[in-house]
N, C-alpha and C positions, 0 to 999 in steps of 0.2 A: 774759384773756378775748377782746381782739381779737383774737390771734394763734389762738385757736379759730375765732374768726368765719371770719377771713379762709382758714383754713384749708378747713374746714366749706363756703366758698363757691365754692372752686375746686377741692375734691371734685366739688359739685353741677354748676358749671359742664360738668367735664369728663363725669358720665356724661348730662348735658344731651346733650354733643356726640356721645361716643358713642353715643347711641339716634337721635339724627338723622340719624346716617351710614349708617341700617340701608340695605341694596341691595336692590333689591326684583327681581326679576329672573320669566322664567316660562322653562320645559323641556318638549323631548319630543323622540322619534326618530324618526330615520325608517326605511323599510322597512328598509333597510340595513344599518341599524345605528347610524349617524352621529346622536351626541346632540349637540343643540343646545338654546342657554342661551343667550335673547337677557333685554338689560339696556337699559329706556330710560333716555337723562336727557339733558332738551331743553338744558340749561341753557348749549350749547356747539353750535355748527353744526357737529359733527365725531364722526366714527365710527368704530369699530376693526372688523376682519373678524379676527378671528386663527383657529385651526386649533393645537391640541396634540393631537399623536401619543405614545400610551403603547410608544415605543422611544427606551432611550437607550444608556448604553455597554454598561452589565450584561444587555444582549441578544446581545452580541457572539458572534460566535465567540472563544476563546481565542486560536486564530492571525490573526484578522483583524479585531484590536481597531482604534478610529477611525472605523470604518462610520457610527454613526448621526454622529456630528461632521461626518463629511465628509456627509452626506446635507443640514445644516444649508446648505452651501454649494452641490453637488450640484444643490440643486431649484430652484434660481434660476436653470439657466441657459436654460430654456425647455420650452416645451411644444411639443404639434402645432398650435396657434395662436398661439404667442406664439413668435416667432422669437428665435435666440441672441441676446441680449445685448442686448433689448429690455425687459425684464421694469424695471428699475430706469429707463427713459427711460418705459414707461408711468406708471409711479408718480409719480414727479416732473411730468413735464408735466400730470397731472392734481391736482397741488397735492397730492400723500402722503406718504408717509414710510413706509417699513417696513425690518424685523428679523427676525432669527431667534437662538434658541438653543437649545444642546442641554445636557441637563445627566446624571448617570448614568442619570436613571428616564425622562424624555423628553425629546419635542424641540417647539418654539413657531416658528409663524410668525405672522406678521400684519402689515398694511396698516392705517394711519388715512389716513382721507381728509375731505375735506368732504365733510357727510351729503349733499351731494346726488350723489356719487359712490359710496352704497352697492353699488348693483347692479354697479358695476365691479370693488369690493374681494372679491363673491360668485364672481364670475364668476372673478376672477385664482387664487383659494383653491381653487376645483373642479376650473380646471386643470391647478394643483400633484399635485393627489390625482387626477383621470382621467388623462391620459395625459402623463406630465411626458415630454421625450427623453432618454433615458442612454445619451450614447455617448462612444466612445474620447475624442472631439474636449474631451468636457465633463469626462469623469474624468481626462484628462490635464492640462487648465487648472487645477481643483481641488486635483488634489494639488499644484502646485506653491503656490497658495495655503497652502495649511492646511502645507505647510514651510514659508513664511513665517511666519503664525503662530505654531508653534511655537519657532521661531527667536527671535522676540519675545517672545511670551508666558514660554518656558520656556528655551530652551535659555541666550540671553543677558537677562534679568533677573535682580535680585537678589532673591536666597531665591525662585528662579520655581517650584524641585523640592519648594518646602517638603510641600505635599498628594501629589504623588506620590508623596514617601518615606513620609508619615505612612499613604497608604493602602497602596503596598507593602507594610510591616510592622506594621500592623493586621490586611490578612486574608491569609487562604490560599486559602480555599476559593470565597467571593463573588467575583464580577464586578468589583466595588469594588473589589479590588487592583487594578487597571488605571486610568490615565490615561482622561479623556473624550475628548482630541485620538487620544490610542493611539499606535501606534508605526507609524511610517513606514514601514520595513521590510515590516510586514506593509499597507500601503497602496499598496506598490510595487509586490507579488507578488502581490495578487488580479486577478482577470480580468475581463474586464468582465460578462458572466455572471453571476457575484457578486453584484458592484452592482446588476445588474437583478431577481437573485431577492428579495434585501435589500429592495430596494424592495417586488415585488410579497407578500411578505410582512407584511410591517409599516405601509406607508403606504394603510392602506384604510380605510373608514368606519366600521367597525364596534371600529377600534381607535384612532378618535379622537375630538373634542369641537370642534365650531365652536360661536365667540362671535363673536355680534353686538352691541355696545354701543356706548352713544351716544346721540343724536339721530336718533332708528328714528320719521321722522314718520309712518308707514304701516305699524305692525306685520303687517296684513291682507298688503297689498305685498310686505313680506320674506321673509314663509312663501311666498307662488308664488313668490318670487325663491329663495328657499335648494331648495324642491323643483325650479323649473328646471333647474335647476343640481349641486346635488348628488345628486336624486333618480336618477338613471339610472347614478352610478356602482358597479359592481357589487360587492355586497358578498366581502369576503375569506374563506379560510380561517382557520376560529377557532386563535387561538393559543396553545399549552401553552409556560405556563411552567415553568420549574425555577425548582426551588426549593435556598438554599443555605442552609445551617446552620454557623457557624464554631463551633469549641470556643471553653467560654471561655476568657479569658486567667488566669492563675493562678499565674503564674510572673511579675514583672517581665520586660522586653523590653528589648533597646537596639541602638541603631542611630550609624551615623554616615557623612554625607555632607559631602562637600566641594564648593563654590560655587566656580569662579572668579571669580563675577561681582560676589563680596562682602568685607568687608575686618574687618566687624566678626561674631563666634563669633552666632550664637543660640543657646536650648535649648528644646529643645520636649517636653511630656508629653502624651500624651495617652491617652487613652481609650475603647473602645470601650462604645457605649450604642444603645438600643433606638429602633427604629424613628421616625419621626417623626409616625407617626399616633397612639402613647401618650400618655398622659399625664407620663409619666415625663421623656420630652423636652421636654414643656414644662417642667415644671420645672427640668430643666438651662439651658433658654433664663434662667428667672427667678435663677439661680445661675450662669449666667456675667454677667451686669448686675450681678450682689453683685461679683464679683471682680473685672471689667477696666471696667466702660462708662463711659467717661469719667472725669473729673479727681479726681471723689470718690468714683471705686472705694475698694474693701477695698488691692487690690495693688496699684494706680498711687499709691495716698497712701505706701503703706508703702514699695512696691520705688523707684520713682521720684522721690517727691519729698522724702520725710523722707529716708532713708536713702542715697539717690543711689549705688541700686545697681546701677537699668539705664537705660537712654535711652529703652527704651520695653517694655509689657509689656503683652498681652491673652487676651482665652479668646474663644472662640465652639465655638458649636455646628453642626458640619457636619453637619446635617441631611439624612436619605434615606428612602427609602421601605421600604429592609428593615432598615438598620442605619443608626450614627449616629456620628459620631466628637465624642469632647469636646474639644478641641485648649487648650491654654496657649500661650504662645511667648513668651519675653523675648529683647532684648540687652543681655548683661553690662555697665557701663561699668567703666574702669579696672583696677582689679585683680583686680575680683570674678568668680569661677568660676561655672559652670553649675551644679555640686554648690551653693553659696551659695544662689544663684536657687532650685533646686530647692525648697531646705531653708526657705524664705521661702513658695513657692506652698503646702508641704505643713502647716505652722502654719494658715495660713486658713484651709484646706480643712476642719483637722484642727477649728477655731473652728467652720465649717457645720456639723460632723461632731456637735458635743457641746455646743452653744448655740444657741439659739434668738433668731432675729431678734427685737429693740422693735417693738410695733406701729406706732412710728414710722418703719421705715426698711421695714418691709414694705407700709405704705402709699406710700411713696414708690417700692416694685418694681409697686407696681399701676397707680400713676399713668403710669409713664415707658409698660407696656403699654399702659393707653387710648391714650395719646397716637399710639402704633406705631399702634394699630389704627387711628385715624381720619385716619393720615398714609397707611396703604396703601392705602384705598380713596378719595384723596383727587384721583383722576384717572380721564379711562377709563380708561385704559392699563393703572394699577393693579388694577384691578375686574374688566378682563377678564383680565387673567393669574390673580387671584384663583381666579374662577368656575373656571377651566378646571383651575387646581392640585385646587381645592378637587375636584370632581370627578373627577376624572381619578386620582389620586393618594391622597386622603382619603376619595375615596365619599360625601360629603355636601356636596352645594356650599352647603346654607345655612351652615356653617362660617364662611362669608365674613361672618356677623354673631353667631354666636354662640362662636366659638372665643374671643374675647375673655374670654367669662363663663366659661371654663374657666381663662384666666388669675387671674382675679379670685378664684374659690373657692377655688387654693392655697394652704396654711395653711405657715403655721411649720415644724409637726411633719412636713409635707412633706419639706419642703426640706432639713429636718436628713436626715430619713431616706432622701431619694434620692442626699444626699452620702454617708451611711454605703455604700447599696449598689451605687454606679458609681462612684467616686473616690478610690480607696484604690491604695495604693503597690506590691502586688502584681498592680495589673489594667492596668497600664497601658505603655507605650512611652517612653522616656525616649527622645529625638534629640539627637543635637549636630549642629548643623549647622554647618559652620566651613570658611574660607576654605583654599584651595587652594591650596595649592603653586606657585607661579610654575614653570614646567619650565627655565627658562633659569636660575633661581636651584637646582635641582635638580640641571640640568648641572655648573654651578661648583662647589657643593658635592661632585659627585662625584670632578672633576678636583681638586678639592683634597685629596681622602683620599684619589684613587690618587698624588698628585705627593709626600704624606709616605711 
């Protein structure tokens, strides 16, 4: 009976917290286009100006994949009033801090500053989007940047290719097969021409979202401040998307890459699954927590620590806005095979496939979600990326409070059944991914079968 109580009250407790976390926010556009979605909350002398553009990789051209990535770095280097290589000495000297990312479906900027530096963070955002300068001097800096990156990020890290290869050999026909960084190559051969149509394409008001959140003491103030400012820039040509459709998969897949930069095999499965605006993904999200989230997973108790068959083993859901990749990944330890690992992930699956979770352990997959939910909007920072996702990406920015209760209403009979129809043995990519050939141990080997 007490362990009811106790239970019973930290149920309560947490949808207590959830419903207090609700974001209250108010919207509307301007002539242009440009939707805006300001969010007060005094409770911090600090404010975010951010800016999300619905361009990310899968707008590319085929030959001139990296575009919207390198834009992420691109639009820092100045405007017609903010001179090279001042943009980051504005920021800082006025107590800020700002970012950018790009990911396949857009790209995020933003500025926090002390609220009483709003109109500055307005001002810096408008200039990005009127008239930033793109010239040789900027696209030549850039790219030598984002080859650094790359360098880092992918080329010398371990398991850096892992999502390349996984999207490589997922799609054919989607934008998604491609890298977000993209290929150098093709960043070397564009002209600068390009860059600038790219831009006037894509970075215009009518194909983006500014958030204002924060400590907005003067809501009145910031609508004349956001129309000073963004009101006069001209809206864009509307833009047509394509549309891509992959066949399913229906046949097992396999793949195999080699790392220099790694010493121990992984294997990876995956999956392709449905958009991230379905339901169906969310469920996948509630069904990768069953098999890797921490220490008292399904697969970490069985692969890892009873069985000590790998050193480490996870799933997540790579998440998108047309498609969605399910990914697994372990490394073997000792003697054990990727076929092994394999044959361990597909028992589990096979367990979601043909059993139905204890209301005990499906109350502990709802739990762990509130808790997400009121950990993500538990900053501005967080709130406005929120709002702008939710919008931008989802079409409903109140999502930002009630996507939770879509978590919540998933049943059992869900879950069993969205494992039966995306996680099955014939839909999916099998990878090995495993360590590389030394070339100097390559050599020797060969001089030693030409010297017998």
């Amino acid at each position: 009976m007490k362990k009811s109580l106790i239970a019973l009250s930290t149920l309560l407790m947490l949808g207590g917290t959830a419903s207090a976390q609700k974001v209250a926010f108010e919207e509307y556009n301007l002539d242009n286009g440009l939707h805006v979605i300001l969010h007060n909350d005094p409770s911090a002398p600090v404010v975010i100006t951010s800016v999300m553009y619905h361009v990310g990789a899968k707008d590319e051209n085929p030959t001139r994949t990296g575009f919207a990535h390198f834009f992420e770095h691109l639009l820092f280097e100045g405007t017609d009033n903010i001179k090279r290589g001042e943009w980051f000495k504005i920021v800082t000297s006025n107590g800020g801090t700002n970012n950018a990312n790009t990911t396949e479906d857009r790209t995020y900027y933003y500025e926090v500053f002390p609220s009483n530096n709003l109109e500055l963070g307005l001002w810096m955002e408008s200039e990005r989007m009127m008239h930033p300068v793109i010239n040789q001097i900027g696209v030549d800096t850039q790219n030598e940047v984002v080859k650094e990156e790359k360098r880092l990020r992918y080329d010398n890290s371990p398991y850096g290719q892992l999502i390349p290869e996984v999207k490589k050999n997922m799609f054919s026909k989607h934008p998604y097969r491609w890298t977000t960084i993209g290929s150098m190559d093709h960043l070397d051969a564009a002209k600068l021409e390009e860059f600038q149509a790219f831009n006037k394409k894509f970075y215009i008001p009518n194909n983006a979202v500014l958030i204002v959140a924060g400590d907005i003491s003067n809501p009145t103030q910031t609508k004349e401040w956001i129309q000073k400012y963004f009101g006069p820039i001209a809206k864009g040509a509307p833009i047509e998307r394509k549309t891509f459709i992959e066949d399913p998969i229906v046949v097992a897949r396999t793949a195999r890459f080699e790392d220099a930069n790694i010493q121990k095999p992984m294997v990876v499965a995956a999956y392709r699954t449905p958009s991230m605006k379905t339901r169906d993904a969310r469920v996948l999200d509630l069904i990768s927590t069953i098999l890797s989230e921490g220490k008292s997973s399904r697969l970490y108790k069985k692969v890892v620590d009873e069985k000590k068959m790998a050193l480490q083993i996870a799933a997540f859901s790579y998440n998108q806005e047309d498609y969605g990749t399910y990914i697994l990944y372990a490394i073997p330890q000792g003697e054990t095979t990727s076929a092994q690992i394999v044959k361990e992930i597909d028992e589990e699956i096979v367990k979601l496939q043909t059993e139905l979770l204890s209301d005990k352990d499906l109350q502990k997959l709802k739990n762990i979600y509130d808790n997400n939910f009121v950990n993500s909007n538990s900053s501005v920072e967080g709130i406005a990326d929120n709002l702008a996702t939710y919008y931008l990406l989802y079409g409903d920015v109140n999502l930002i409070n009630t996507e939770v209760e879509m978590y919540r209403s998933i049943t059992k009979e869900e879950i069993r059944d969205v494992a039966k129809k995306y996680l099955n043995p014939n839909q999916r990519l099998i990878l090995d991914y495993v360590p590389a050939k030394d070339k100097a141990d390559l050599n020797e080997s060969e001089k030693a079968t030409q010297n017998k």
